[in-house]
N, C-alpha and C positions, 0 to 999 in steps of 0.2 A: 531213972535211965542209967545211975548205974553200973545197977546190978545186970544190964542188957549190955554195955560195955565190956563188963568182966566177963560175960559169955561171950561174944562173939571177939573180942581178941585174938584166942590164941586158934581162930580161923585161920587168920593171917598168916600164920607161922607153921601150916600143917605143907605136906612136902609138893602137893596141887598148886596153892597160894604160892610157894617160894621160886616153884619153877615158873610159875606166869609171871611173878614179880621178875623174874631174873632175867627170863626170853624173851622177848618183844614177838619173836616168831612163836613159839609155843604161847601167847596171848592170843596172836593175831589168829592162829588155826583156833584156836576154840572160840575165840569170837566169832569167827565163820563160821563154824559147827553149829552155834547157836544161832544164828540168823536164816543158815539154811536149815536150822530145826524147825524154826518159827514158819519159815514158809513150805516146809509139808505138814507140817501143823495148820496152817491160814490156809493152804491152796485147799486142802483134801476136806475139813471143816465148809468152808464156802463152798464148794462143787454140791457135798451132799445140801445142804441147808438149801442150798438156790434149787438143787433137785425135787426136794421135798415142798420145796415152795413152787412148783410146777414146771420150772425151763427144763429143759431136753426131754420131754416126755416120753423119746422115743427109747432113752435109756433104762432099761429095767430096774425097778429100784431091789427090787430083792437080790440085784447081781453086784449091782453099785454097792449099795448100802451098807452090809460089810465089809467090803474092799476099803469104802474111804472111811471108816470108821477105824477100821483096825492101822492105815496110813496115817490118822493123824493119830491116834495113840502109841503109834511109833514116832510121830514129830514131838508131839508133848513130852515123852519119857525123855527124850534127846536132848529137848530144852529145857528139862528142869537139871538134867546131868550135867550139862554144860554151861547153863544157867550159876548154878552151883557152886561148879567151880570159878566162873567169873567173879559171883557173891564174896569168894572168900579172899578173893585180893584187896578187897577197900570195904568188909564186914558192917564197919562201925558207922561208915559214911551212908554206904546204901542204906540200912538201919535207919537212917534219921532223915531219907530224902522221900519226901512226902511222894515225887512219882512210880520211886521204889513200890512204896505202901500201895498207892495204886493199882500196879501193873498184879502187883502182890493179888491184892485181894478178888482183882477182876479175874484173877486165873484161878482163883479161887470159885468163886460164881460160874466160871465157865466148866469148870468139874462138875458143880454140884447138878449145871446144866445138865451135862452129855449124861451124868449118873441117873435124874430120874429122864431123860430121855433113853437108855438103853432098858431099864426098869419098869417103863411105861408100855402098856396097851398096843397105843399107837405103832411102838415100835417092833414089837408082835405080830403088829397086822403086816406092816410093809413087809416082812422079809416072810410073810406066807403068801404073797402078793394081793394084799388088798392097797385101798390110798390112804395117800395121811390124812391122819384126824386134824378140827381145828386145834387141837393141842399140840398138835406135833408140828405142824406149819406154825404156830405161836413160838414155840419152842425153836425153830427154825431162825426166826426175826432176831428172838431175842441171843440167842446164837452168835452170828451176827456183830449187833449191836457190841457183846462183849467182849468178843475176840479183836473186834478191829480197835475197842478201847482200850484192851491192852496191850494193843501194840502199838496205839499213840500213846499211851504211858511207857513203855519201853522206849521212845526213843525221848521222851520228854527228859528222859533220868542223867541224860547228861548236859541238859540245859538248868540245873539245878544243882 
């Protein structure tokens, strides 16, 4: 551990970390930034998942479907930006807080998700207007399932 020490140290001291260290207000804005990333990330994620899972059937998926795709991949890039920068105020500590690694890895799963769900068949079919596969309503659940777990591992990280 560290040689993971001596990497992420001199995080702390880059000119991001020094001005969050130093603002309390320039902390507090980007912690907002990241929370309301997380939720056009969480709102646009669940809208289409519950779509594809059949509620508002009256809304067209090939109209939706890249709308809130391209919305939460605007909330994800936001909150790993801002994310980020958060990371690099207490490097060493998140580093070693096991809901860190968490939130870490399920954002991780939750990429590899959306990756073979825009890669996939199914996702082909909807935006030519046909319905989801059961792969794609699978992928739907499991969606879901790991987005809303890491964002109870994101707020676990400071009860640790």
């Amino acid at each position: 551990m560290d040689w993971l020490t001596t990497w992420l140290e001199p995080l702390a001291a880059t000119p991001v970390a020094r001005l969050l260290i130093m603002s309390s207000t320039a902390y507090l804005l980007i912690n907002a930034a990241h929370i309301l990333s997380i939720g056009m990330l969480f709102g646009a994620i669940l809208a289409l998942d519950l779509r594809l899972l059949g509620l508002a059937r009256a809304v067209p998926l090939p109209v939706i479907a890249p709308y809130l795709s391209r919305l939460a991949g605007t909330g994800l890039a936001l909150a790993i930006i801002t994310g980020l920068c958060l990371f690099s105020v207490r490097p060493v500590e998140y580093a070693a807080n096991p809901a860190f690694l968490w939130k870490f890895g399920l954002i991780g799963l939750g990429m590899i998700n959306i990756v073979s769900v825009h890669r996939g068949r199914g996702w082909t079919a909807i935006l030519d207007g046909g319905s989801p596969t059961t792969a794609l309503r699978a992928s739907a659940v499991i969606s879901i399932v790991i987005w809303v777990a890491a964002a109870v591992a994101g707020r676990w990280i400071g009860f640790l």
